[in-house]
TORMARBA-590493 format. One record per residue: residue in one letter; x, y, z of N, C-alpha, C in turn. Coordinates in nm, 3 decimals. Example, Ala and Ser with C-alpha at 12.3 -4.5 7.8 and 13.67 -1.06 7.14 Angstrom:
% residues 2
- kolti	neast	nnorth	nup	caeast	canorth	caup	ceast	cnorth	cup
- A	1.319	-0.569	0.780	1.230	-0.450	0.780	1.320	-0.330	0.780
- S	1.285	-0.225	0.708	1.367	-0.106	0.714	1.290	0.003	0.787
//
This chain:
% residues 186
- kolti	neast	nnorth	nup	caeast	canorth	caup	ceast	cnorth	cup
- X	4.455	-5.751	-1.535	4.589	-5.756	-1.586	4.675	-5.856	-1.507
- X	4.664	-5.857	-1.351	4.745	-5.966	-1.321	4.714	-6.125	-1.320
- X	4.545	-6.104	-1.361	4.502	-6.258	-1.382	4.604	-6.289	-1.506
- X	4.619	-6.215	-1.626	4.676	-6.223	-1.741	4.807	-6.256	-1.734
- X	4.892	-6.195	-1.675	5.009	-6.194	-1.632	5.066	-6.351	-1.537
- X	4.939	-6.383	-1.399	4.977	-6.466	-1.387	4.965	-6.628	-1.464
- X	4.853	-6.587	-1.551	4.821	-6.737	-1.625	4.943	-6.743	-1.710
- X	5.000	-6.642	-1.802	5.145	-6.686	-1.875	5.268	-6.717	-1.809
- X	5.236	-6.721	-1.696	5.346	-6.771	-1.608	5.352	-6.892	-1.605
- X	5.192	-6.905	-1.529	5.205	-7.085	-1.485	5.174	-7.166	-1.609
- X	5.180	-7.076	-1.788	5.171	-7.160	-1.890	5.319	-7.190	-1.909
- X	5.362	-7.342	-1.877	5.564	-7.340	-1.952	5.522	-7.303	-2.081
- X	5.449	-7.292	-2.170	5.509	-7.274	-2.326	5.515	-7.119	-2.341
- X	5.443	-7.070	-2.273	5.492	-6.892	-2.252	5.552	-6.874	-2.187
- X	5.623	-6.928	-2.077	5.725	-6.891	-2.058	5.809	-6.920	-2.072
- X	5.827	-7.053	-2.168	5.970	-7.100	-2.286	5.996	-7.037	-2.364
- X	5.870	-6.920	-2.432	5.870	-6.822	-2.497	5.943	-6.703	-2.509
- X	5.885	-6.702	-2.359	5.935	-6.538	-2.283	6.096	-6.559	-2.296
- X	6.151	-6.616	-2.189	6.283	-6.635	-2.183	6.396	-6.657	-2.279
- X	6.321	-6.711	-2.402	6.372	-6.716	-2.526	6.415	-6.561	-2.587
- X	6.298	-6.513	-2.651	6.267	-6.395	-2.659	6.422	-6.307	-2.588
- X	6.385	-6.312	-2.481	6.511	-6.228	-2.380	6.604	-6.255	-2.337
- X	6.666	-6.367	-2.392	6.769	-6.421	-2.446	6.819	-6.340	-2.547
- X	6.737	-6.340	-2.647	6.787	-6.307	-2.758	6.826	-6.148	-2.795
- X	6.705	-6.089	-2.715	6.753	-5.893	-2.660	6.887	-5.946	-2.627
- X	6.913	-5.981	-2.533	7.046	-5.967	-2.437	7.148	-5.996	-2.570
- X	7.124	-6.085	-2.630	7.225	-6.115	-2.737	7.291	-5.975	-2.814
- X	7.142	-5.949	-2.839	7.175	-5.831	-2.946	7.207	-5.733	-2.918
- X	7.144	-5.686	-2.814	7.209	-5.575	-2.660	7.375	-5.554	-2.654
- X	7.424	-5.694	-2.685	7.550	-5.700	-2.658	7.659	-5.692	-2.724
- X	7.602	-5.727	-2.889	7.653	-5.711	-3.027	7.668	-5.554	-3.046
- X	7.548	-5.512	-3.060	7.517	-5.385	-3.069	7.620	-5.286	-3.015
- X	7.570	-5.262	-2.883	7.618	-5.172	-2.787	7.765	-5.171	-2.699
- X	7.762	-5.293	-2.676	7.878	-5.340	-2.620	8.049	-5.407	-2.709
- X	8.125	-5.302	-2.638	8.244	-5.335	-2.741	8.356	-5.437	-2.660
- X	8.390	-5.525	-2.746	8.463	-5.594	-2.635	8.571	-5.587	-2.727
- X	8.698	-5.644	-2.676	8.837	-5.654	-2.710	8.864	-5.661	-2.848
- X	8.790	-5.794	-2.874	8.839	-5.865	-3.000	8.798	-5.749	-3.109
- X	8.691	-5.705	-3.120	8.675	-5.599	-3.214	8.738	-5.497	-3.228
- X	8.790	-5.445	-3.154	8.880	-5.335	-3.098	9.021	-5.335	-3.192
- X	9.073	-5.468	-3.148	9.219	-5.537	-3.253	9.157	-5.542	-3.399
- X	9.090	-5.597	-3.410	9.011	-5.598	-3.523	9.058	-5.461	-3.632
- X	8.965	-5.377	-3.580	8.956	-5.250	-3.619	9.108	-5.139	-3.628
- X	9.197	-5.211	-3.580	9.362	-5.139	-3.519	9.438	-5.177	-3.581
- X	9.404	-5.296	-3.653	9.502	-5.331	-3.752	9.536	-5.293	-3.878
- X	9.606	-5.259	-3.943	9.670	-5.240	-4.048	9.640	-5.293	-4.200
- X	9.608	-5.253	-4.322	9.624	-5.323	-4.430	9.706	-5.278	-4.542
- X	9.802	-5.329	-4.568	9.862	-5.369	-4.662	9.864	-5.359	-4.789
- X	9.825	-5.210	-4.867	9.798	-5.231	-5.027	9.903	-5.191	-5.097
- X	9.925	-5.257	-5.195	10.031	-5.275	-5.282	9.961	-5.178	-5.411
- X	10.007	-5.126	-5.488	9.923	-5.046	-5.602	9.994	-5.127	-5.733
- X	9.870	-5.113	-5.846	9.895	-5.200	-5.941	9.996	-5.152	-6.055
- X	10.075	-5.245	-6.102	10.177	-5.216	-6.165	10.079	-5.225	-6.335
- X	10.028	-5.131	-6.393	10.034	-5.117	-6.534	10.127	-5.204	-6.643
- X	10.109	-5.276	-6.738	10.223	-5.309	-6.822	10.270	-5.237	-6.906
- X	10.366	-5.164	-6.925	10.386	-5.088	-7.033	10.418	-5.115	-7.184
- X	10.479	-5.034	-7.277	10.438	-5.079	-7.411	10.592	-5.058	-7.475
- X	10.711	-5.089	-7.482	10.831	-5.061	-7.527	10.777	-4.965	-7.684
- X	10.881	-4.909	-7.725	10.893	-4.871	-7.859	10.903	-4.998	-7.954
- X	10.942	-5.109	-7.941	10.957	-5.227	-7.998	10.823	-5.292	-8.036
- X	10.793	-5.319	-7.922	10.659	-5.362	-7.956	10.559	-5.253	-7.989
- X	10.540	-5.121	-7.972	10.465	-5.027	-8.066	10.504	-5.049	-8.220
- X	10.597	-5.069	-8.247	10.650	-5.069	-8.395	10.610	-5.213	-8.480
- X	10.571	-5.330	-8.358	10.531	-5.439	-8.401	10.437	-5.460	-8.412
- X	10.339	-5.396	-8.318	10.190	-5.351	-8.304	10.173	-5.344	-8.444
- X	10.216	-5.164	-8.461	10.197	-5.122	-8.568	10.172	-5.201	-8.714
- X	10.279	-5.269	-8.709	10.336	-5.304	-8.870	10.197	-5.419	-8.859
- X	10.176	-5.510	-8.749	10.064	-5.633	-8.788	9.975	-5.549	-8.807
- X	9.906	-5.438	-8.796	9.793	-5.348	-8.817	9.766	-5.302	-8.951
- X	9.920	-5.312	-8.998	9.954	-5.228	-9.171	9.829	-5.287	-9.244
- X	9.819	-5.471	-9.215	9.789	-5.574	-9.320	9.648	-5.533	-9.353
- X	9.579	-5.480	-9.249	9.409	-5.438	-9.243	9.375	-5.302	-9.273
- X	9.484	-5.213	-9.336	9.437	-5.065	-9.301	9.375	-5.076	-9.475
- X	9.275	-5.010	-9.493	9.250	-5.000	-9.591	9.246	-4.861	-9.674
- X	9.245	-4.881	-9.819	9.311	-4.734	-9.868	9.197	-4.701	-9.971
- X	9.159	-4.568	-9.915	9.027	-4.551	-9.986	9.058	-4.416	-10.089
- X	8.956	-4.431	-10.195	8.984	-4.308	-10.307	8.876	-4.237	-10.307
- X	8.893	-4.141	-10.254	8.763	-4.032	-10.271	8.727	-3.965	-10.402
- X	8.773	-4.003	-10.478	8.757	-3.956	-10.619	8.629	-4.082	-10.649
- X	8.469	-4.014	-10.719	8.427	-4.057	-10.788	8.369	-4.069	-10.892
- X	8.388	-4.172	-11.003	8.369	-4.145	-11.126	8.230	-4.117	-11.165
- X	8.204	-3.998	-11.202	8.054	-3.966	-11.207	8.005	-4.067	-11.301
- X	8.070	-4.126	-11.423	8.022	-4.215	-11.537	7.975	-4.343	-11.514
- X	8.054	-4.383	-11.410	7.976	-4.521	-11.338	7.918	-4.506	-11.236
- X	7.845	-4.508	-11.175	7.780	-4.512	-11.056	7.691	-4.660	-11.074
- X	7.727	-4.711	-10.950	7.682	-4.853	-10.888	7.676	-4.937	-11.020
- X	7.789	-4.917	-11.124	7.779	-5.021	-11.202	7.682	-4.985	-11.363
- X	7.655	-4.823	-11.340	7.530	-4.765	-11.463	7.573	-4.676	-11.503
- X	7.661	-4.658	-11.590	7.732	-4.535	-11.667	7.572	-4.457	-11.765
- X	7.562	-4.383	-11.798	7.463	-4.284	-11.825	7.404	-4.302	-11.998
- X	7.484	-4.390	-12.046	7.451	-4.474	-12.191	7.381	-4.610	-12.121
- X	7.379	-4.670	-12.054	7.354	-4.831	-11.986	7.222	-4.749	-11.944
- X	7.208	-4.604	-11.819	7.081	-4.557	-11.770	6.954	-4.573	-11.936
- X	7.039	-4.490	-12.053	6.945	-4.444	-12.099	6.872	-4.605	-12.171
- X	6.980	-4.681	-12.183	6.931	-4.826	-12.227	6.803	-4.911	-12.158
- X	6.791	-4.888	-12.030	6.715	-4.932	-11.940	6.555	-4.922	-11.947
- X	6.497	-5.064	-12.033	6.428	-5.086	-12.056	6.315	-5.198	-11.998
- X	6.186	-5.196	-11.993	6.101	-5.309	-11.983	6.083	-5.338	-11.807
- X	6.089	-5.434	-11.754	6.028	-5.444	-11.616	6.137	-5.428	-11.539
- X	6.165	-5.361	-11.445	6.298	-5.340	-11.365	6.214	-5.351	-11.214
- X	6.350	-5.402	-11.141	6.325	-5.397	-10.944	6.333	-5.203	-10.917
- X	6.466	-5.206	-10.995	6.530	-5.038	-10.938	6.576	-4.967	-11.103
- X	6.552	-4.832	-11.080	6.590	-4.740	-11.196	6.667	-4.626	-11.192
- X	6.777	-4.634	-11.258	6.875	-4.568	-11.193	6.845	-4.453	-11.286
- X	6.874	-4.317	-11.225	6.881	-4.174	-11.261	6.956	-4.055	-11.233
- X	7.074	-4.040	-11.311	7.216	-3.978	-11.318	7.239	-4.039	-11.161
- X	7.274	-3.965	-11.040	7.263	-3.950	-10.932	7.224	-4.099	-10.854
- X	7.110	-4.127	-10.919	7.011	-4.141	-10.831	6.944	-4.291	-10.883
- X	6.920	-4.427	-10.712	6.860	-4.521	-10.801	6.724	-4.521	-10.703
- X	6.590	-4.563	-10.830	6.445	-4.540	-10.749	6.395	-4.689	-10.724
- X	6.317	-4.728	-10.650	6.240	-4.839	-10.621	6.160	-4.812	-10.605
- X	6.032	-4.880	-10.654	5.899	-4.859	-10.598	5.873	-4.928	-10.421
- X	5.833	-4.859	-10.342	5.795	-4.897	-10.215	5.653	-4.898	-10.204
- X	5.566	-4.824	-10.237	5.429	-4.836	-10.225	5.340	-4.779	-10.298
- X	5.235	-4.853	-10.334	5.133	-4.758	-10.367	4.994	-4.728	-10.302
- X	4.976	-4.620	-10.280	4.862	-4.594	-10.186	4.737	-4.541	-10.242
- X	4.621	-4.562	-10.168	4.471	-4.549	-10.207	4.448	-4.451	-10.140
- X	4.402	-4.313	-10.173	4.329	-4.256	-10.044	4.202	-4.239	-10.087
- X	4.084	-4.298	-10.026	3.949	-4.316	-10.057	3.900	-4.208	-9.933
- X	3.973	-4.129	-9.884	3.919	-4.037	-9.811	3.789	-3.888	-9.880
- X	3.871	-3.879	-10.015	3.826	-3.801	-10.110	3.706	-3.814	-10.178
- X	3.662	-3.751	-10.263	3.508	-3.810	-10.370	3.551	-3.899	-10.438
- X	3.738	-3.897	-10.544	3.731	-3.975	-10.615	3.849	-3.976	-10.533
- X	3.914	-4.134	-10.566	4.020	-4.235	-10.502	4.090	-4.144	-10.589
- X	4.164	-4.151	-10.482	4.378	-4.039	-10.544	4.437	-4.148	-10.488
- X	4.508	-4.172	-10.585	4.640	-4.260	-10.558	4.753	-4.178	-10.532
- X	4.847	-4.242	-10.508	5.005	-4.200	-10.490	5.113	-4.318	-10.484
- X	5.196	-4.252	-10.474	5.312	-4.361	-10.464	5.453	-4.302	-10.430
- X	5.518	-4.429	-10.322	5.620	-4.405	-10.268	5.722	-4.472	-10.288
- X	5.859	-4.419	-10.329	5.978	-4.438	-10.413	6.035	-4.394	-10.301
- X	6.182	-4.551	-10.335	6.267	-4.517	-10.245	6.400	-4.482	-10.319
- X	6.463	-4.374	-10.267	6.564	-4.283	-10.373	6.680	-4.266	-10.292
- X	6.795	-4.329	-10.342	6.903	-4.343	-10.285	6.988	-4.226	-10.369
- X	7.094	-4.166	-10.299	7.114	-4.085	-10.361	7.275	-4.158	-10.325
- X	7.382	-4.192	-10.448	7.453	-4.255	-10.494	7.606	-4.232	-10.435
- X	7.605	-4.123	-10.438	7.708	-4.021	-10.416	7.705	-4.023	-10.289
- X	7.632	-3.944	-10.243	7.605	-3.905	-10.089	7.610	-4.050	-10.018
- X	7.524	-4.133	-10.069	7.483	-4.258	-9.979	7.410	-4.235	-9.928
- X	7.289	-4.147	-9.924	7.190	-4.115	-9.856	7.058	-4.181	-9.923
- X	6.967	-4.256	-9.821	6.818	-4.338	-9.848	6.705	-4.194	-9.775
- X	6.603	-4.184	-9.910	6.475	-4.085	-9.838	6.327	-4.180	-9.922
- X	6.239	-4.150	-9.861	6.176	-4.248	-9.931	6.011	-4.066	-9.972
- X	5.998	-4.060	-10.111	5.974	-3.973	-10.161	5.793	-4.033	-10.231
- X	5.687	-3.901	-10.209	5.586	-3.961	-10.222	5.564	-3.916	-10.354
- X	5.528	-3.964	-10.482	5.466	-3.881	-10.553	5.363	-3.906	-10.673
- X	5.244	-3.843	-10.694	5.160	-3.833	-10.747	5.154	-3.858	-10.911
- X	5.014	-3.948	-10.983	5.019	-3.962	-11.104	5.064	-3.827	-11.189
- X	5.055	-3.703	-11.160	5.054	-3.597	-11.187	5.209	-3.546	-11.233
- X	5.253	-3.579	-11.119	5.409	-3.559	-11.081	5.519	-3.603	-11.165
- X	5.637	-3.511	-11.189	5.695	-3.562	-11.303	5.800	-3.656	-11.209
- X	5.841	-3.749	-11.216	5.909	-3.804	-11.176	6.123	-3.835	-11.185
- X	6.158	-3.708	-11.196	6.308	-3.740	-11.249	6.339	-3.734	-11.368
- X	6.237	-3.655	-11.405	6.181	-3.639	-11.577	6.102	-3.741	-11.682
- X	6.049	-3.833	-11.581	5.979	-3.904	-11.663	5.771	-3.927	-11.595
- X	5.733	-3.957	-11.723	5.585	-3.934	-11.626	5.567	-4.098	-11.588
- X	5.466	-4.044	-11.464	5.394	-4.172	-11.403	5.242	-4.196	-11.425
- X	5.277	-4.334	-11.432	5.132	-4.395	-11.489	5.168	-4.492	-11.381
- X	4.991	-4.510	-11.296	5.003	-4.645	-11.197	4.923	-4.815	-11.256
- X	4.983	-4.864	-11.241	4.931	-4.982	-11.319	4.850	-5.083	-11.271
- X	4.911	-5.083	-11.103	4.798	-5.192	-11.059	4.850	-5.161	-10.907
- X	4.865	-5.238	-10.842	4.894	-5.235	-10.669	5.049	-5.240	-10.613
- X	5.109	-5.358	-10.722	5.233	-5.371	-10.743	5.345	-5.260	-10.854
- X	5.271	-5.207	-10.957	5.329	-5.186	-11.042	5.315	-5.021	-11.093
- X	5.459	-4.925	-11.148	5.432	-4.848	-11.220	5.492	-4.784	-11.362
- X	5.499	-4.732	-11.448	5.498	-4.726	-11.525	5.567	-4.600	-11.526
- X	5.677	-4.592	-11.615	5.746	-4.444	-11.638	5.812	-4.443	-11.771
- X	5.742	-4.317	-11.802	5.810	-4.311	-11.956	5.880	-4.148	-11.941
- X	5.955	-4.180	-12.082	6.055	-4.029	-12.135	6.098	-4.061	-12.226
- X	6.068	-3.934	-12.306	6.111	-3.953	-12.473	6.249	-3.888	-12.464
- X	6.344	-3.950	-12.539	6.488	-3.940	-12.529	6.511	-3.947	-12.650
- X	6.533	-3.807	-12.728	6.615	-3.799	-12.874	6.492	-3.846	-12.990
- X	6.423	-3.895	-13.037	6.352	-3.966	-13.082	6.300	-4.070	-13.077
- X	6.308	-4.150	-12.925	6.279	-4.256	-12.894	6.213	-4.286	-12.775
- X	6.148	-4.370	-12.731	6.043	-4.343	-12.579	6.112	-4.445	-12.514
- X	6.155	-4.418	-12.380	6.214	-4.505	-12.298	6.095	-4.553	-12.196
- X	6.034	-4.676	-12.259	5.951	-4.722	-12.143	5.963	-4.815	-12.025
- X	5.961	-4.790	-11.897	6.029	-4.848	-11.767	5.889	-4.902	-11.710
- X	5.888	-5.021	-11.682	5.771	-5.081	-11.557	5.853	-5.108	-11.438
- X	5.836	-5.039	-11.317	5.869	-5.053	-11.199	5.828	-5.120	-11.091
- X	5.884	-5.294	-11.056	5.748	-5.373	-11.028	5.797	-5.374	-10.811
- X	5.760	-5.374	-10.725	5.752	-5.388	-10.573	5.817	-5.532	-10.585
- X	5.802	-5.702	-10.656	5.828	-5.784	-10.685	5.926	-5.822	-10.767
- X	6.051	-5.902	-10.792	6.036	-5.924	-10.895	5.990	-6.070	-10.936
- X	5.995	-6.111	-11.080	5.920	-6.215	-11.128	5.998	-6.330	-11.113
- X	5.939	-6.431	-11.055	6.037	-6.572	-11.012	6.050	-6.650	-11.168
- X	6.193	-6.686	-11.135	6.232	-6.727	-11.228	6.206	-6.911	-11.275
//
């Protein structure tokens, strides 16, 4: 140990090292632990806070507020006319013929969203999913239902991947609807 001791001695770059090094303890030794004056004042002095003044709002300018606000308020009628809905009074529904995007029903307008394969079975069952807004409410559900299934009172026939088919006899007359996922570019 003192061979060790003395060779970093008689090396100067360890002991430019060393002294460095313990220099720098002493520094921090002194920051640390030791309080001297200047910090002292430092710490004794006083600050100065002012608290913030809020702007307030006169009755004048509430009333001016107000009135520029009038121009945007909008005035709504909760009354609605069951006879039109989105533009389809219930003579126009029953008119509604031949290839349509959407099919409106009292209430209610349908879209075709999908048609599905399930080849899980012996024989392929189809289905299909309609999206049914309900007019009034404003409410979107998207509803699955089967060739089987009566549809809003009319039956379903599936036609191809895109397309389905809904009929209802009305008074003496067959209202036939094709309901296409597309429609046809013009």
């Amino acid at each position: 140990m003192k061979l060790l001791l003395s060779h970093i001695w008689n090396n100067k770059l360890s002991t430019a090292i060393a002294v460095i090094t313990l220099l720098f303890i002493a520094i921090d030794i002194n920051e640390r632990f030791l309080v001297n004056e200047l910090s002292l004042q430092k710490n004794n002095s006083t600050i100065q806070a002012k608290g913030i003044i809020f702007p307030s709002v006169t009755d004048k300018n509430k009333q001016a507020i107000s009135k520029a606000y009038k121009n945007y308020e909008t005035v709504t009628d909760t009354k609605i006319e069951p006879k039109n809905l989105d533009g389809m009074t219930a003579e126009q529904q029953l008119g509604q013929n031949g290839e349509l995007s959407a099919l409106y029903v009292g209430d209610y307008k349908l879209k075709l969203k999908a048609i599905i394969y399930d080849q899980s079975k012996v024989n392929t069952h189809k289905s299909v999913l309609l999206q049914v807004t309900n007019m009034l409410e404003k409410t979107v559900v998207i509803e699955k239902f089967n060739p089987t299934n009566d549809v809003y009172g009319y039956q379903l026939k599936i036609v191809n991947n895109t397309k389905i088919e809904l009929q209802k006899v009305n008074e003496q007359e067959v209202q036939a609807i094709t309901l296409s996922m597309y429609s046809a570019a013009n």
